[in-house]
LUMKOLBA-82647 format. One record per atom (N, C-alpha, C): x, y, z; residue in three letters. Coordinates in steps of 0.2 Angstrom, whole numbers, plus 5000, padded with zeros to 4 digits. Layout:
N
XYZALA/...
This chain:
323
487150405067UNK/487250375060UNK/487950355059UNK/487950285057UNK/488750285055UNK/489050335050UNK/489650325050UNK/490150345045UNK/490150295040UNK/490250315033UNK/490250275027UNK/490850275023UNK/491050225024UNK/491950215019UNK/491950145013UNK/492050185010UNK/491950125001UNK/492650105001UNK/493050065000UNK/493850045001UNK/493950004993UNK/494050044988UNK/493950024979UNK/494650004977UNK/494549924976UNK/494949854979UNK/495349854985UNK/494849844990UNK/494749844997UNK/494949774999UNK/494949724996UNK/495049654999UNK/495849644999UNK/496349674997UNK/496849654997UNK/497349665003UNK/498049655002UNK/498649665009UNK/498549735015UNK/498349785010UNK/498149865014UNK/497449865015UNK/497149855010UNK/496349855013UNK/495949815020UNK/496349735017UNK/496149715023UNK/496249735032UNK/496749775032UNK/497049815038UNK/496849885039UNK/496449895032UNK/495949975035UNK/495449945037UNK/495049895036UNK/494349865037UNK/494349865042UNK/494949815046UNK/494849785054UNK/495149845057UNK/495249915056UNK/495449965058UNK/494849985061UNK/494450005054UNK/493950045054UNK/493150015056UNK/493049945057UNK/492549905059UNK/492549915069UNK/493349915069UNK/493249935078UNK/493049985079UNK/492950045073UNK/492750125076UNK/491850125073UNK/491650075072UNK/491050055070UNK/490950115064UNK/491150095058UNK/491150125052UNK/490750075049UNK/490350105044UNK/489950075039UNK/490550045034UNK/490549985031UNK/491349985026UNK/490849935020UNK/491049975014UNK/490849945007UNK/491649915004UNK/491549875000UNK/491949864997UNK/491949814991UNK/492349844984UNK/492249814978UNK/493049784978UNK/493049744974UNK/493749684971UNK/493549634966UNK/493749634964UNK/493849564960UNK/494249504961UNK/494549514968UNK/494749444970UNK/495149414964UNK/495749474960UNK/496249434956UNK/496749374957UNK/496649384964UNK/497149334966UNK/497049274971UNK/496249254971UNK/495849214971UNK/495949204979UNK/496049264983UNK/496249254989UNK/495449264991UNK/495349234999UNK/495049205003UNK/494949275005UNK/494149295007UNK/494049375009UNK/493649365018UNK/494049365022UNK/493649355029UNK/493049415030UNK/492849455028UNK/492549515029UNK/491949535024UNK/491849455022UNK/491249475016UNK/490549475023UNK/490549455027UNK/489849455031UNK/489749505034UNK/490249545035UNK/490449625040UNK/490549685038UNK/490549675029UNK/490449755026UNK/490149735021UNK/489849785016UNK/489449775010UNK/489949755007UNK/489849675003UNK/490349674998UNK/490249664991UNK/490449704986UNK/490349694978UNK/491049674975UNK/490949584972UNK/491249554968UNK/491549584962UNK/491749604957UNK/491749614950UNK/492549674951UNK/492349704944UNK/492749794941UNK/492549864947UNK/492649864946UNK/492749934953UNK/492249974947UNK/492449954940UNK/492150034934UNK/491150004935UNK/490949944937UNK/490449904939UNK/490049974944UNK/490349994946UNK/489950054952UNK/489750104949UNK/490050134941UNK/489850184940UNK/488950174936UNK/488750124938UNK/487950114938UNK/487650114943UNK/488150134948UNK/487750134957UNK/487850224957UNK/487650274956UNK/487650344957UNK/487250354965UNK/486750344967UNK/486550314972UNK/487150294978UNK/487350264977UNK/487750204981UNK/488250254981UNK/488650284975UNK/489150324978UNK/489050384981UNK/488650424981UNK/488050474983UNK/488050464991UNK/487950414993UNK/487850394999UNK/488650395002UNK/489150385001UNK/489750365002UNK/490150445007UNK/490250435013UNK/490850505015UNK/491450495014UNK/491550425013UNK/492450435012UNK/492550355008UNK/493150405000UNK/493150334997UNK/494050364996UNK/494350284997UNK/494850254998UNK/495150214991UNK/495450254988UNK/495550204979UNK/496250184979UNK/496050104982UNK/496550044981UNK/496650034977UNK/496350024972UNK/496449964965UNK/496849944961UNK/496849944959UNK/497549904953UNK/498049854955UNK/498549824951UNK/499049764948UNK/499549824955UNK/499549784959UNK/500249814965UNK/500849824963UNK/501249834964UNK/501949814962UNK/502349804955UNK/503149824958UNK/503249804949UNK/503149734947UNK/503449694950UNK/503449614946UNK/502649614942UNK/502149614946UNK/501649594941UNK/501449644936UNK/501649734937UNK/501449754934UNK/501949744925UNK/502349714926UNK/503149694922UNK/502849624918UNK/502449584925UNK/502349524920UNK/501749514914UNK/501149594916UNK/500649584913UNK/500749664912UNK/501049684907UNK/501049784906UNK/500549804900UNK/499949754898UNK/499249794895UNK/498749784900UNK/498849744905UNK/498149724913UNK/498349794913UNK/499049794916UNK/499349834921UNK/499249904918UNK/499149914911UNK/499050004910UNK/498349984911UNK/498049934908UNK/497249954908UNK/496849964915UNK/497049934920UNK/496749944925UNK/497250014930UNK/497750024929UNK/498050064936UNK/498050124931UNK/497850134925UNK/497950204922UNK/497250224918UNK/497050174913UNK/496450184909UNK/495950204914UNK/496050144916UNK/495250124919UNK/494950164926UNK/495750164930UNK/495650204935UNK/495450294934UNK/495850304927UNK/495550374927UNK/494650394926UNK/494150344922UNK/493750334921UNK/493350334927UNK/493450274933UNK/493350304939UNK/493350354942UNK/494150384944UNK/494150454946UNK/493650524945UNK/493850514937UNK/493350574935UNK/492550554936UNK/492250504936UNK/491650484937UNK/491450514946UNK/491950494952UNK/491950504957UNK/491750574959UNK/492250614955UNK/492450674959UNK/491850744957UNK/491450684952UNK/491050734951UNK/490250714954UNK/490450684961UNK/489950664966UNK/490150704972UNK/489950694979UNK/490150754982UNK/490250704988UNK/490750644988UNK/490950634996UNK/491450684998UNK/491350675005UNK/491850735010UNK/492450725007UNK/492850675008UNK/493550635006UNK/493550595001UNK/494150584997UNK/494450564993UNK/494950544995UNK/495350464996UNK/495950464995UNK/496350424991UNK/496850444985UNK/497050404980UNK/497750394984UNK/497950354984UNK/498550284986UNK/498950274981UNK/499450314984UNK/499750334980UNK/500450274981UNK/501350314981UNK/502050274982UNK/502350304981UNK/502950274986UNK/503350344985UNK/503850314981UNK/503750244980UNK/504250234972UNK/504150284968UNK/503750314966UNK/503650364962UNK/504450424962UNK/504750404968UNK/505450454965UNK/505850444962UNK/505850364963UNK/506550314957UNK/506950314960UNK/507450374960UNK/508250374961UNK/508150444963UNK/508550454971UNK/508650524971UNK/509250504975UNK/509650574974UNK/510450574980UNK/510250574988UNK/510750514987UNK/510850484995UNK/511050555000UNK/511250594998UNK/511350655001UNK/510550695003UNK/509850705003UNK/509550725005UNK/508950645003UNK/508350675009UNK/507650655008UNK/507150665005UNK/506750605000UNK/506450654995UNK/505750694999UNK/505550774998UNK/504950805000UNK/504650764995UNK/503850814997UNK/503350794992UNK/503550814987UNK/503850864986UNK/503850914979UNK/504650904976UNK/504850854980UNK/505350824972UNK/505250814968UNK/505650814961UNK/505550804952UNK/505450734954UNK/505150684952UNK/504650644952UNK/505050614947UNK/505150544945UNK/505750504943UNK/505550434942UNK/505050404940UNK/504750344941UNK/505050314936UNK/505150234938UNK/505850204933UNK/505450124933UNK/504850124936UNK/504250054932UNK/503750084933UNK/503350004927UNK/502750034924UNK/502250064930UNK/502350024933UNK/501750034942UNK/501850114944UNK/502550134943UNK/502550204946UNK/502450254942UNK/502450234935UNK/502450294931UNK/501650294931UNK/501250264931UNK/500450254930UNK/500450284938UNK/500650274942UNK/500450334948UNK/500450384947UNK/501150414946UNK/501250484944UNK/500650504940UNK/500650454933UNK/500050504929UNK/499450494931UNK/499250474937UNK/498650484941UNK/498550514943UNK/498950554949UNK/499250604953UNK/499050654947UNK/499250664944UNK/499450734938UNK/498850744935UNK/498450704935UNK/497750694933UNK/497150724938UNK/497350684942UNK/496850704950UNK/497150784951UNK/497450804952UNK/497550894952UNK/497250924946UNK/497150874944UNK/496850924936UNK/496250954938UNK/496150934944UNK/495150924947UNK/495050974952UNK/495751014956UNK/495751064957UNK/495251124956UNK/494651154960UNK/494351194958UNK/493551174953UNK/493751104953UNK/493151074949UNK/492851014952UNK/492951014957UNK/492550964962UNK/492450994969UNK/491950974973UNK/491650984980UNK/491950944984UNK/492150874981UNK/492550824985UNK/493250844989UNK/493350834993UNK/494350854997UNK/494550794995UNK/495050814992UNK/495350774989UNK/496250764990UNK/496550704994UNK/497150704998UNK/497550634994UNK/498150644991UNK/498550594988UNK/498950564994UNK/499150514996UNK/499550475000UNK/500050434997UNK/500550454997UNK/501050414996UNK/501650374998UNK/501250315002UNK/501450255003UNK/502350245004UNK/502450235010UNK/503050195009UNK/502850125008UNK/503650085007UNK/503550015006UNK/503149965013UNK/502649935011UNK/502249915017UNK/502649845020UNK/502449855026UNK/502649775030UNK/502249755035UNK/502449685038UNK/501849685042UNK/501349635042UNK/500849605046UNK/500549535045UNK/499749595043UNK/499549565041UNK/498849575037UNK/498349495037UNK/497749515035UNK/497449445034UNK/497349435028UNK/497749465023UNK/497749455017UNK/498449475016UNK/498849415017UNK/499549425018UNK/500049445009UNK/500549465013UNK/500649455005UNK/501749445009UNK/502249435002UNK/502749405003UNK/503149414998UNK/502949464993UNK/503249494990UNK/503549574991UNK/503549574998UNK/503749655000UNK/504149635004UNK/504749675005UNK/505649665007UNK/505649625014UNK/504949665018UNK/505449645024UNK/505049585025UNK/504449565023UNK/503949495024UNK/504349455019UNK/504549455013UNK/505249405011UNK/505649385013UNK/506049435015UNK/506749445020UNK/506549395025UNK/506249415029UNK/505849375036UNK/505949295034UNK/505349295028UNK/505149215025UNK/505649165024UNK/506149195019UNK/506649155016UNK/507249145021UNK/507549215027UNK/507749155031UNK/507449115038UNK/506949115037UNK/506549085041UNK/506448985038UNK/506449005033UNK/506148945029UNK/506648915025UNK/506948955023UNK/507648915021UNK/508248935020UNK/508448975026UNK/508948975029UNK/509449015024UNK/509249045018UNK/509849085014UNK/509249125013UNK/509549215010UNK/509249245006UNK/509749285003UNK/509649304996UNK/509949334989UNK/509849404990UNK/510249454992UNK/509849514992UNK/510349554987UNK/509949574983UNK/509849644977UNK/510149694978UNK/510849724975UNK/510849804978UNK/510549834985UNK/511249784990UNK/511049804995UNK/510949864998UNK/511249914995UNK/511449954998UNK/511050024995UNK/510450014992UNK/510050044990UNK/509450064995UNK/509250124996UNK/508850155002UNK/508050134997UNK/507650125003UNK/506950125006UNK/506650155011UNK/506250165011UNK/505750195017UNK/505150125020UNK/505050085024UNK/504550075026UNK/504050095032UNK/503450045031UNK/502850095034UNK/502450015036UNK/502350005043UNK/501949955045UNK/501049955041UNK/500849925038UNK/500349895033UNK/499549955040UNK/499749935046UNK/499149975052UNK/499450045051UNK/499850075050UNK/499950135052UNK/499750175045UNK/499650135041UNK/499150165036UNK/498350195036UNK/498350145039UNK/497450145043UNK/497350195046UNK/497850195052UNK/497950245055UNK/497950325052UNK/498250325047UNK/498550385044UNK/497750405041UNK/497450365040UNK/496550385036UNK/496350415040UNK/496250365045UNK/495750385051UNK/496050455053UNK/496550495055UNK/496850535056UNK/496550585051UNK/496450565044UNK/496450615041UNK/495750645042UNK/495250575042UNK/494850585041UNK/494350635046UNK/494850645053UNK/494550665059UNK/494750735058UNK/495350755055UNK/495450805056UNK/494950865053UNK/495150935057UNK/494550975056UNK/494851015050UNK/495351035049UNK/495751075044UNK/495951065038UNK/495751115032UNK/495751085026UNK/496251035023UNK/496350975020UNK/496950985016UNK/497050975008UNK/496450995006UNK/496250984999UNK/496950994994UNK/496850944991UNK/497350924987UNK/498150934986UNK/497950904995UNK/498850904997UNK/499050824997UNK/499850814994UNK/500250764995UNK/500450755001UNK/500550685005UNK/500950655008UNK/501350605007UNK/501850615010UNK/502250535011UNK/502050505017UNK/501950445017UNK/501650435024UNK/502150385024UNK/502550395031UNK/503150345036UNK/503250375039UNK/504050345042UNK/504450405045UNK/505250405044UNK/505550455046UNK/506050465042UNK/506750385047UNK/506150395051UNK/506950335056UNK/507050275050UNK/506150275047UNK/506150195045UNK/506450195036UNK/506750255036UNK/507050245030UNK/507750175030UNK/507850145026UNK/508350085030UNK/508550055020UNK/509150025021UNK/509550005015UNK/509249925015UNK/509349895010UNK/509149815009UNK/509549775014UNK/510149795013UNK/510749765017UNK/510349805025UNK/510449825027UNK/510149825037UNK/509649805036UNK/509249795032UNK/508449745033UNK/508649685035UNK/509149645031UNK/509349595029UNK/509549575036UNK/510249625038UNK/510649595044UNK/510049605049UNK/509549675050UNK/509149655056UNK/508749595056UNK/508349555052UNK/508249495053UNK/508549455054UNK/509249455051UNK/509649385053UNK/509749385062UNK/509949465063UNK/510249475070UNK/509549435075UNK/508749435076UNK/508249435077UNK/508149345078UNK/508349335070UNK/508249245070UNK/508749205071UNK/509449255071UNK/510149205073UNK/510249135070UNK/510149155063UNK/510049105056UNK/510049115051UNK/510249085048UNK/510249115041UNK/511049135037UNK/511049115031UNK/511449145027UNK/511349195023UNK/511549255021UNK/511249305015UNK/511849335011UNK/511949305004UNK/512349334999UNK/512149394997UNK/512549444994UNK/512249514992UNK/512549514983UNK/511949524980UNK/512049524971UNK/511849594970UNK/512449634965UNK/512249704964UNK/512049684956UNK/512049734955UNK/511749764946UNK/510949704945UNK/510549734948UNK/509949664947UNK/509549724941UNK/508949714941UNK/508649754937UNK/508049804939UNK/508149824945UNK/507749864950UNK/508349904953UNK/508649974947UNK/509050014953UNK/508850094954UNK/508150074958UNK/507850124963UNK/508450144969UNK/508150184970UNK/508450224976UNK/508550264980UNK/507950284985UNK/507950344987UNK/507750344996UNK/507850394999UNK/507650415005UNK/507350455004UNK/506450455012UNK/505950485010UNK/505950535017UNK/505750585016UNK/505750655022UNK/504850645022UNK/504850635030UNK/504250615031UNK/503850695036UNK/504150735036UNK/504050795039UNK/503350805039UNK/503350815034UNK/502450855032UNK/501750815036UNK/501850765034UNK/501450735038UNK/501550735045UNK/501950725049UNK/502050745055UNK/501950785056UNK/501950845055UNK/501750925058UNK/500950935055UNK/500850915051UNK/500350935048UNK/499650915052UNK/499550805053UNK/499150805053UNK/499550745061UNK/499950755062UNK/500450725070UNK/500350655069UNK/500550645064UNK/500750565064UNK/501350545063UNK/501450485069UNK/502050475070UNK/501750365069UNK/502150335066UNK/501950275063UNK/502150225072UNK/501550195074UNK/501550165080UNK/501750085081UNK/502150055075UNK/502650005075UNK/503250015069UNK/503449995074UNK/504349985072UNK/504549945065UNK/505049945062UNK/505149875058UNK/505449805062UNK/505649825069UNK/505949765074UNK/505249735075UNK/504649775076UNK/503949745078UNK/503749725072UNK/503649745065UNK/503549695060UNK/503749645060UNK/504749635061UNK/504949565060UNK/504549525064UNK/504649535071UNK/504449485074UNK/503749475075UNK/503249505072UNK/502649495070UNK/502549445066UNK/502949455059UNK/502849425055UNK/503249355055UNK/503649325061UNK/504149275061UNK/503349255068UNK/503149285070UNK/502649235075UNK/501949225069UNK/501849245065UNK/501249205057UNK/501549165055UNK/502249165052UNK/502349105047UNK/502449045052UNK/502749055058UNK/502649005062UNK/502148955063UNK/501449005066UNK/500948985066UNK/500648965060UNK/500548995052UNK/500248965051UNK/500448915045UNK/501148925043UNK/501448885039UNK/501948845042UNK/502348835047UNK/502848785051UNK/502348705054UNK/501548745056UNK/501348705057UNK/500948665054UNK/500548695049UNK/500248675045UNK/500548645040UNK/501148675036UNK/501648635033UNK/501348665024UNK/500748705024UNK/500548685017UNK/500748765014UNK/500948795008UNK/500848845005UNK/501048844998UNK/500548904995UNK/500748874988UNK/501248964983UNK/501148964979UNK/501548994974UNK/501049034970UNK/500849084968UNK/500249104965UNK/500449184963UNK/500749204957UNK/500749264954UNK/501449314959UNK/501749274962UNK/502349294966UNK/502349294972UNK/501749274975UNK/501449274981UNK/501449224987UNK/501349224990UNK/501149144994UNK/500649174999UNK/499949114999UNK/499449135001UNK/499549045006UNK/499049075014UNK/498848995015UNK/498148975012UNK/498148915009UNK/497648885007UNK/497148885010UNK/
């Protein structure tokens, strides 16, 4: 009998890249979205897929019942959109989502994973990496509604059957089939590929990224393993791929041997932290199996392909999608 994975808002930059993970390991995959951003979903003929509100499920008690491992994507991504819409942005990434969760946890799949970020640290001293159990410091809407996610989902501690595992994301990169281009190193890439400058923000401010598949990977990982981790945090990366705006910057230009890049400080994003990716290494032995050298040029052989020759792309919510 297969294995059964519900991906709730499954259709986007990361889900799409668990799907095509977990389709090779012949897993059952459902998946709910509302297709906010009117993208194009290759994978509607290959998993169950429901159209609408992810809150639309809690009339399938059946349907969730059935489910061994659900995966909670959903909500407004990032700060820009959650800044341009901040009553969407509470009502789906905190109201609504808790409504879910609580509804969930009191079903009995094996796993749970809430998807988490490690923006959630905001600002820590360049002198150490933040662990899991950092004071938690979230400085946008998008991260404070994590955090009170997180703080919520522990509440459940002792009051669910479900194993219940937080992940916290570094910042993702990397081609997907549901691209996205408002993430550093896929912009960075774009802008001097395409037009030859880019503006960088507070260079000198630390990040942690995580190639979009090593995520997948990091599921499937957990999901194999035999030993508890009931409601344990991770940071999922690695501590090499922690890196400043500025080395993002120059490693691309070094790569494309083109490009101009000015550096503007005091912008209105001054996060910045480094992530300690230990725990998850010894815990469940994951070590992230692309580089950020292999994202760039990943992602400098798509926009080739699919925008230099086609020539077509549009603008859509901070994004660029091909038509």
């Amino acid at each position: 009998m297969k294995k059964k994975l519900l991906l709730v808002g499954g259709a986007g930059y990361i889900g799409n890249s668990i799907i095509k993970h977990f389709l090779k390991l012949d897993y059952e995959i459902s998946i709910v979205d509302n297709l906010i951003y009117y993208q194009k979903f290759k994978y509607k003929n290959k998993v169950n897929f429901f159209k609408g509100d992810f809150l639309n499920l809690l009339k399938m008690k059946n349907f969730i019942n059935q489910q061994d491992y659900v995966v909670f994507l959903a909500g407004l991504v990032g700060d820009p959109i959650t800044k341009k819409y901040p009553k969407l942005s509470k009502k789906t990434n905190y109201k609504n989502s808790k409504i879910f969760i609580k509804y969930l946890l009191n079903q009995n799949v094996k796993k749970f994973f809430f998807i988490s970020t490690c923006s959630n640290y905001g600002m820590v001293s360049s002198k150490k990496k933040a662990k899991e159990n950092e004071v938690l410091k979230p400085l946008s809407l998008y991260a404070k509604d994590k955090v009170a996610i997180e703080k919520y989902i522990l509440g459940f501690k002792f009051k669910t059957k479900s194993e219940v595992i937080i992940l916290r994301f570094a910042t993702a990169f990397g081609v997907s089939d549901r691209m996205r281009f408002d993430l550093t190193i896929n912009e960075f890439t774009r802008d001097l590929l395409f037009f030859k400058k880019l503006k960088v923000y507070d260079a000198d401010t630390w990040r942690p990224y995580c190639h979009v598949n090593d995520f997948a990977i990091t599921i499937e990982k957990i999901i194999n393993i035999k030993k508890k981790l009931n409601f344990q945090i991770f940071n999922v990366g690695s501590d090499k791929n922690n890196y400043t705006k500025r080395q993002i910057a120059q490693k691309i230009k070094k790569i494309l041997k083109i490009g101009k890049i000015t550096f503007q400080e005091n912008s209105n994003d001054p996060r910045n932290y480094k992530v300690n990716f230990d725990k998850i290494k010894k815990v469940i032995n994951f070590q992230p199996n692309h580089s950020v050298n292999y994202g760039i040029m990943e992602t400098i052989k798509y926009l080739k392909k699919f925008y230099v020759k086609k020539k077509n792309y549009t603008k859509k919510m901070g994004n660029y999608f091909i038509k």
